[in-house]
C-alpha positions in Angstrom: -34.0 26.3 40.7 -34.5 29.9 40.8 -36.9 31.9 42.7 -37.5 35.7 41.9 -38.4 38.6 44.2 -38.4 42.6 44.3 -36.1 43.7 46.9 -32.3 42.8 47.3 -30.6 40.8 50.9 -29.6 42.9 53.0 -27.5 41.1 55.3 -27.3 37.1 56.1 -26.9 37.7 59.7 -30.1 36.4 61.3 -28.9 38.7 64.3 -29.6 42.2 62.7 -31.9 41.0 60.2 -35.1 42.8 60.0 -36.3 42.4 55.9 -38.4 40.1 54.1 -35.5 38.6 51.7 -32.9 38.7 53.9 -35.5 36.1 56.4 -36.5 34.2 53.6 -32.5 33.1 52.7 -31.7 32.9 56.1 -34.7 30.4 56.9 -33.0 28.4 54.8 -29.2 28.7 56.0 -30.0 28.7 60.0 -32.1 26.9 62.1 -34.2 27.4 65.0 -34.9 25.7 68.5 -38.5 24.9 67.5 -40.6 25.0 64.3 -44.1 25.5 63.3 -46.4 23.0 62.7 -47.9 24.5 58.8 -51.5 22.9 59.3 -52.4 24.1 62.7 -49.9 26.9 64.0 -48.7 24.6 66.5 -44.6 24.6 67.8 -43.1 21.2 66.9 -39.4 20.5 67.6 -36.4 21.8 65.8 -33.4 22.0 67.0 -34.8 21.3 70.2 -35.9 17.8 71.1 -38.0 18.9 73.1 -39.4 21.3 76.1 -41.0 21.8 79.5 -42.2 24.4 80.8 -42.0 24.7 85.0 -45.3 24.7 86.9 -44.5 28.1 88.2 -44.1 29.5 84.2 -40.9 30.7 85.1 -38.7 28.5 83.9 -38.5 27.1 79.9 -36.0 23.8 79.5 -35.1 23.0 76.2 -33.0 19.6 75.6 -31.3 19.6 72.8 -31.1 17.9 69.5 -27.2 16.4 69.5 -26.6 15.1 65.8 -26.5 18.9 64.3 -23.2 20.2 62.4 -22.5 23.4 61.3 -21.6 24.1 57.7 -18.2 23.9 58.6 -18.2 20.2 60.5 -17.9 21.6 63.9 -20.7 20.5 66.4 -23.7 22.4 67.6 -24.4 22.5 71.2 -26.1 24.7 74.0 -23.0 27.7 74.1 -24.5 28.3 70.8 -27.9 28.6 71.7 -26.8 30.8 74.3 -24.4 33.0 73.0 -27.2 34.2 70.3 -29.7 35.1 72.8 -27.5 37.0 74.8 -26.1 38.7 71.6 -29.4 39.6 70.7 -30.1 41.4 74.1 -27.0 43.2 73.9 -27.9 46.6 73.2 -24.7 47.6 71.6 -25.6 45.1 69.2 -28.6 46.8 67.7 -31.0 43.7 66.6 -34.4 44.5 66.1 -35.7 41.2 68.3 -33.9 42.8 71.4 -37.3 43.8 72.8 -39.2 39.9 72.5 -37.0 39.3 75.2 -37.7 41.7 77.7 -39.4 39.3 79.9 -36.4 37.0 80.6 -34.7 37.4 83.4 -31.2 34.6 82.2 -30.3 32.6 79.3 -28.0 29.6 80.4 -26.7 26.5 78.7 -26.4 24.5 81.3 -24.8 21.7 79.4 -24.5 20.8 75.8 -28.1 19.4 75.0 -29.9 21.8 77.5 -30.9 25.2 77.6 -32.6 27.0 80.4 -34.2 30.3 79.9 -35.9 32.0 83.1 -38.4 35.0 82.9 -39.6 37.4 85.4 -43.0 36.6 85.0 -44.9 33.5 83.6 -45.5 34.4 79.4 -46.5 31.1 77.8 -46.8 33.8 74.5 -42.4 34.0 74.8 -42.3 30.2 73.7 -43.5 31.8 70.0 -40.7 34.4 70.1 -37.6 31.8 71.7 -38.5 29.3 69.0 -38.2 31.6 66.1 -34.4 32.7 66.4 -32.0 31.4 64.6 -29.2 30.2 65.9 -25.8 31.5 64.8 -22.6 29.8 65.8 -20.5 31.4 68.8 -16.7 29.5 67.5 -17.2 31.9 64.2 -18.7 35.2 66.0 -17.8 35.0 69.6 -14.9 37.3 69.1 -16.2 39.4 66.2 -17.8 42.8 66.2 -21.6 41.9 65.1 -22.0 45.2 62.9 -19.1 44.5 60.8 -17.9 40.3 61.0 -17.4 38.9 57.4 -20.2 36.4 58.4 -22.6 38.7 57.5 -21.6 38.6 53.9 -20.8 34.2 54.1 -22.2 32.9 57.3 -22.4 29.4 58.4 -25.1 27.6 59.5 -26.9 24.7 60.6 -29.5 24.5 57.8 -30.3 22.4 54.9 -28.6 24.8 52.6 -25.4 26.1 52.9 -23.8 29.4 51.8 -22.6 29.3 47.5 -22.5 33.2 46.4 -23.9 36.5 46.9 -23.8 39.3 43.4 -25.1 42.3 45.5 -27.9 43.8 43.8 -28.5 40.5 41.7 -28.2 36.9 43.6 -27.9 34.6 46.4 -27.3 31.1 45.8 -27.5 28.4 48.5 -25.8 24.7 48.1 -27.4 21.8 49.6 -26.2 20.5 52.6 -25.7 16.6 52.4 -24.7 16.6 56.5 -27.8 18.0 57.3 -29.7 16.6 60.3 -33.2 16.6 58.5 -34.0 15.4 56.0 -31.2 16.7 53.1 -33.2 18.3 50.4 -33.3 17.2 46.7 -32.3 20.6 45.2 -28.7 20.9 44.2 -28.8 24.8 44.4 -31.1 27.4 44.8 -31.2 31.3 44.2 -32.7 33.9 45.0 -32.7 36.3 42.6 -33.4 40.3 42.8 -35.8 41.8 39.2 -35.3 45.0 38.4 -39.2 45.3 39.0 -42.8 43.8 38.5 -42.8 43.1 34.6 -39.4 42.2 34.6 -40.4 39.6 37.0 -43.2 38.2 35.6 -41.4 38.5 32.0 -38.9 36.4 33.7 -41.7 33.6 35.2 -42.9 33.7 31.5 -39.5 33.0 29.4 -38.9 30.3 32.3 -35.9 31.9 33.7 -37.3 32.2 37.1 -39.1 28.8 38.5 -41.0 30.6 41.6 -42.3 34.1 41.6 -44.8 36.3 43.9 -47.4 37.3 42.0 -50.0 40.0 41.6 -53.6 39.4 41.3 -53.9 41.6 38.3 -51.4 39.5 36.2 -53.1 36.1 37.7 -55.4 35.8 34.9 -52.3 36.2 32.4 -49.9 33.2 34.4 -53.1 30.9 34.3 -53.8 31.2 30.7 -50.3 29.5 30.7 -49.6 25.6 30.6 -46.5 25.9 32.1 -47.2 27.2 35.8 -49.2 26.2 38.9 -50.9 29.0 41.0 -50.6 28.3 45.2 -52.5 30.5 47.5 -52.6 30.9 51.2 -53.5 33.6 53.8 -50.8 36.2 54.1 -50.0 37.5 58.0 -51.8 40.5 57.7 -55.4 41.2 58.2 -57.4 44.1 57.9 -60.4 45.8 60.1 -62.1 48.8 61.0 -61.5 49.9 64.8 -64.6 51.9 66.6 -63.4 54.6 68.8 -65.3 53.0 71.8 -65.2 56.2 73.5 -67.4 57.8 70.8 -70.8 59.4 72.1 -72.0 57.8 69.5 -69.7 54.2 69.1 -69.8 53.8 72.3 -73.2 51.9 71.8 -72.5 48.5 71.1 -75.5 48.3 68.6 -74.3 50.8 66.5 -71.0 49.0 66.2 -72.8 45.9 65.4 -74.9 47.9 62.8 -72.2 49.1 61.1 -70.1 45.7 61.1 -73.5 43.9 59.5 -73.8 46.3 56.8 -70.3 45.6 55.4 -70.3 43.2 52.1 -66.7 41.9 53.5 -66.9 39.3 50.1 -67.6 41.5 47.9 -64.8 44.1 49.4 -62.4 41.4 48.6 -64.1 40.4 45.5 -63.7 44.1 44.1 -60.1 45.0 46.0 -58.9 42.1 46.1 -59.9 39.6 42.7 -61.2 37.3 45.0 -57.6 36.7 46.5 -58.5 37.0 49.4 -60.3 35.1 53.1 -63.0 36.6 55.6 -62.2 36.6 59.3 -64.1 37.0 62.3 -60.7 37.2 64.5 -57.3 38.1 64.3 -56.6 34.4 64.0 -56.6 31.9 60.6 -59.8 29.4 61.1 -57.0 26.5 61.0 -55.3 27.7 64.0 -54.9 25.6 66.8 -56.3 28.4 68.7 -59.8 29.5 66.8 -63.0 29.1 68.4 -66.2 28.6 66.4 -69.2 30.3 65.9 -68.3 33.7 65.4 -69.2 34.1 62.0 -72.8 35.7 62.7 -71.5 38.6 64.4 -69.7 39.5 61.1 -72.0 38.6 58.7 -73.7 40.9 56.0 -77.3 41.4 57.7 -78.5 45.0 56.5 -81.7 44.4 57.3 -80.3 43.5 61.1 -78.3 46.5 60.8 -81.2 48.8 60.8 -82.9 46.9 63.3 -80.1 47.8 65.5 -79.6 51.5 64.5 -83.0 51.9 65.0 -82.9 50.2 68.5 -80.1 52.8 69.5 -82.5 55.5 68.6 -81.6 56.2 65.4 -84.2 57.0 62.8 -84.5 58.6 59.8 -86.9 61.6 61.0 -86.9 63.3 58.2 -86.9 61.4 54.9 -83.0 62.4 54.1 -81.8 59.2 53.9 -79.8 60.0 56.9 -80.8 58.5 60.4 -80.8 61.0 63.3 -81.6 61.0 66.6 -82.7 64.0 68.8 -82.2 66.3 65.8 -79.0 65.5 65.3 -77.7 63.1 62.1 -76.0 60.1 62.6 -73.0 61.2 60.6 -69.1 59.7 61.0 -65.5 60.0 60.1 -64.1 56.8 58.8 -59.8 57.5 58.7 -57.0 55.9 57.0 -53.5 56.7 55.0 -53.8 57.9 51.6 -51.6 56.0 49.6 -52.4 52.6 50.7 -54.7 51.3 47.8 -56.3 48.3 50.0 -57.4 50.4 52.5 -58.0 53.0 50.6 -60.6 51.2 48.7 -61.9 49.7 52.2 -62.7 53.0 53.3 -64.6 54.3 49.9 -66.5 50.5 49.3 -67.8 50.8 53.7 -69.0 54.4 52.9 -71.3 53.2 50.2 -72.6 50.2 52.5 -73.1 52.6 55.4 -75.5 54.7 53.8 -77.5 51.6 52.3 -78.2 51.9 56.3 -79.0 54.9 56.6 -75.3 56.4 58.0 -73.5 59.2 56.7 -69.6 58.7 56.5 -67.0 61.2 55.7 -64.0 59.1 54.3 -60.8 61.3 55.7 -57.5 60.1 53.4 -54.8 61.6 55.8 -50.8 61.4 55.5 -49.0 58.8 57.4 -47.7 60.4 60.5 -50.9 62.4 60.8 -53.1 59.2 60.3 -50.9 57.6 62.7 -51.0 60.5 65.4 -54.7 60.7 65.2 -55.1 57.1 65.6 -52.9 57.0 68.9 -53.9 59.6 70.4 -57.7 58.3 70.0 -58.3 61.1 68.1 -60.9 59.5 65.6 -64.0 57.9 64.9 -63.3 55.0 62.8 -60.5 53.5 61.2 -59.4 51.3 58.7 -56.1 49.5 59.7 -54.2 46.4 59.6 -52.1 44.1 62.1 -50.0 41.1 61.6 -51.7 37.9 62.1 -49.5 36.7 65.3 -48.6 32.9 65.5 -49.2 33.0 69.5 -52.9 33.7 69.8 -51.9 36.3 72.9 -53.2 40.1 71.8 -52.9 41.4 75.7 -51.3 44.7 73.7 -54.8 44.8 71.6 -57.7 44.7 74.1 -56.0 45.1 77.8 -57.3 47.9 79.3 -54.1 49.0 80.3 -52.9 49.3 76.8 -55.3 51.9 76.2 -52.3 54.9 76.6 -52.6 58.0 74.5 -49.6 58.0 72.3 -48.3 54.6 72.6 -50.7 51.8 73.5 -51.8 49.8 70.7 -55.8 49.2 72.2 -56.4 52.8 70.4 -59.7 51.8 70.4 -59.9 52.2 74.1 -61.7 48.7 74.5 -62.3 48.2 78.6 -63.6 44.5 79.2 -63.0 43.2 82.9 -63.2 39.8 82.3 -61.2 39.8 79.0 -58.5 41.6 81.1 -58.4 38.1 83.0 -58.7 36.4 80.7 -55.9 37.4 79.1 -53.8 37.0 82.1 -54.8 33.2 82.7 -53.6 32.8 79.0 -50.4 33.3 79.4 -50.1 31.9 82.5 -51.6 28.6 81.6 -49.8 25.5 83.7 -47.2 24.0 81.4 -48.6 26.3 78.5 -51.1 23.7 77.8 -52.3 24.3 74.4 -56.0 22.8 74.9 -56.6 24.7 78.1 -55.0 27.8 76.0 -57.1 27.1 73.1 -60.2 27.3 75.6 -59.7 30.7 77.5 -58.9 32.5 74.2 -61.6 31.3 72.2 -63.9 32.4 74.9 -61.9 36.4 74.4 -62.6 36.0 70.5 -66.8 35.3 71.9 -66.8 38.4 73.8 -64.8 40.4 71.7 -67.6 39.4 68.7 -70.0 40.0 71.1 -68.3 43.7 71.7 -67.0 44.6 68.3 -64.5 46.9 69.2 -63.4 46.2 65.1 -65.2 44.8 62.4 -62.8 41.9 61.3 -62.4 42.1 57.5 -60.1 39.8 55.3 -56.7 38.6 54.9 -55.3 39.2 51.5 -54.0 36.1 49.7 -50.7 35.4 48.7 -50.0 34.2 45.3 -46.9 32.2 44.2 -46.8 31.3 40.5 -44.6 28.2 40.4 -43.1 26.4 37.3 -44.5 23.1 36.0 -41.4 21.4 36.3 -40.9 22.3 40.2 -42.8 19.5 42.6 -43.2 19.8 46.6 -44.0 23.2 46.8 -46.8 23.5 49.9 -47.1 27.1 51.3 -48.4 27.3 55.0 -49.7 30.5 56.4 -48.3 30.0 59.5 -44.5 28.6 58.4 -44.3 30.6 55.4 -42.9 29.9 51.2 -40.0 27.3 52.7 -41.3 25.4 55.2 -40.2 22.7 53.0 -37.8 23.2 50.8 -36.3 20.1 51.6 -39.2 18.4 49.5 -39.2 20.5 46.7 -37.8 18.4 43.5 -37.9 19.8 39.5 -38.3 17.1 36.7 -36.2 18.6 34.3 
């Protein structure tokens, strides 16, 4: 079968990779010492067995999985598990992961089915980042320069598919791997393969040269008037909010930041930005995670009428019949921020506007350059912004709300949110005994309460991504938290 996409591999060294297509081939060439569970979020084994994590938090054991070949017949084992972490810390290396393991102090097979890793301080959040490398053989790269080995162009793995061809600028194709440990999937081959743009994509989809395409939501309309296709949808890892300056004079009230959350339609933003394609949250986390707390919908909700309640509690009245609520002569007007250019927040920005005057608010939408957006918003120099973050796997956001992330210039709590007991909070989370999940699960659904008590952001959406599959293609199951792939090994076509 054939899959489509926009942009072209870059390298097939999981090492140095840092682009979408390059990960999506290589998720299916390499493997990784744990997986994710695709309902909940959750790690699972891969090729680790299994785990333990000391009572201290210092130490993470992993045993081992001892039935996996490489692509070449030669066993895995522990030196290879090894030998890629301490490649990836190298700094003459260059990857782009070398910073997820700042926190670990020694990476040490110690013998063939077990792997030790010891950090400086207890992070139950690292378990995330060590089980989402994949693992590149040592007897192939352990003398090569990284930069420049031939693996990069035909490496060998451990995964269900194994290395056929690469046409720069046009295909990959990966071969099935009959040796592999897992279950060996039905496919004979699959490619990925690079269109020249968006209609020659979805021209493809149509004249059924590619089976599996991303799709836009303008042209879902057109691919479901077809008999030939099947539509999937799931939450893509971004969401998207609007951060309060909590040092505002005027934000700094937590009932005008509740006003101004209640008097967004979040729906109808993604009914009108989105076609619908699109799911409300009231966190930075999907409601299926293993992490989510309930009952924080109401602090989100479209209330205008609780809106001016609030604004009105704060002092802020409409004095003068403008339409515009003031308080001690002065009006309660804003600056609501974002990058020009980007047409989701863009519209975000412009649709909020129109909501905060229903409540009586005056907003002056700002559409600024990237760097200049960017500078502003680091610096704290701003009243509200529209932005977006990945939504993280590990439900840790210490760089989000700690107050000692709040550093002009480079922490990422720009909205200078101070909470004492979330500060704790955050601590015992990561240094939960054994990384429990349940006891996990507890201390950071009680940070998602206060935080919706707080609203240092009002939590939007996360846009949906839409796969348009061909009829004769079965299996496919997209997860938001393990991605397209997850199980490739199950996908199947009838003819």
């Amino acid at each position: 079968m054939v899959e489509g996409g926009l942009t072209d591999v870059v390298t097939l060294n999981p090492v140095l990779a840092d682009d979408r297509a390059s990960l999506a081939v290589m998720e299916l060439l390499f493997d990784r010492l744990l997986a994710i569970d695709p309902q909940t979020g959750s790690i699972v084994p891969g090729l680790a067995s299994s785990w333990q994590v000391s009572a201290d938090g210092l130490t993470i054991t992993f045993t081992l999985r001892d039935d996996v070949l490489w692509h070449d017949g030669r066993p895995f084992s522990a030196a290879d598990v090894e030998f890629t972490f301490k490649t990836i810390v190298n700094p003459a290396v260059g990857s782009p992961r070398q910073a997820d393991f700042s926190p670990v102090e020694e990476f040490r097979a110690v013998d063939d089915t077990t792997f030790v890793v010891t950090l400086a301080d207890a992070d139950c959040s690292i378990l995330y980042d060590l089980g989402s490398v994949s693992i590149v053989p040592q007897h192939i790269l352990g003398g090569d320069d990284i930069q420049t080995s031939p693996f990069n162009v035909r490496p060998v793995g451990t995964g269900p598919f194994a290395f056929g061809e690469r046409v720069v600028g046009d295909h990959v194709t990966l071969l099935r791997n009959p040796r592999y440990w897992g279950q060996a999937p039905h496919l004979d081959a699959w490619t990925y393969k690079v269109a020249a743009g968006e209609e020659a994509l979805l021209a493809g989809f149509q004249a059924g040269q590619l089976d599996v395409i991303p799709l836009m939501p303008e042209d879902l309309d057109s691919v479901e008037a077809t008999d030939r296709s099947q539509i999937h949808r799931y939450p893509a890892s971004e969401y998207y909010f609007i951060g309060y300056n909590i040092d505002h004079p005027i934000l700094g009230d937590v009932r005008v930041r509740r006003a101004l959350s209640q008097a967004i339609d979040r729906q109808r933003l993604v009914d009108r930005i989105l076609a619908g394609q699109g799911q409300l949250l009231d966190t930075g986390l999907l409601p299926s995670h293993w992490a989510y707390p309930q009952g924080l919908s109401g602090y989100n909700s479209l209330d205008a009428a609780k809106a001016k309640q609030l604004l009105a509690e704060a002092g802020w009245v409409d004095n003068d019949g403008d339409g515009i609520r003031d308080r001690d002569g002065e009006p309660l007007r804003l600056r609501l921020s974002t990058n020009g250019g980007n047409a989701v927040r863009e519209a975000i920005a412009i649709l909020a506007q129109q909501y905060y005057l229903a409540v009586g608010v005056a907003a002056e939408v700002e559409l600024m350059n990237w760097s200049d957006f960017l500078e502003d918003t680091f610096t704290h120099d701003f009243d509200m912004v529209v932005f977006s973050w990945p939504l993280a796997l590990d439900p840790d956001e210490w760089e989000l709300w700690h107050s000692s992330e709040s550093v002009l210039d480079s922490g990422f709590n720009f909205v200078s949110y101070h909470n004492p007991k979330v500060d704790e909070l955050l601590l015992q989370g990561l240094r939960v005994p054994e990384c429990d999940e349940a006891r996990r699960a507890a201390i950071y659904g009680e940070i998602a309460t206060i935080l919706a008590q707080d609203q240092p952001y009002a939590f939007l959406f996360a846009p949906y991504n839409l796969i348009a599959v061909n009829e004769r293609v079965g299996g496919v199951a997209p997860s938001s938290f393990a991605g397209l792939h997850w199980n490739l090994a199950d996908w199947y076509v009838t003819r």
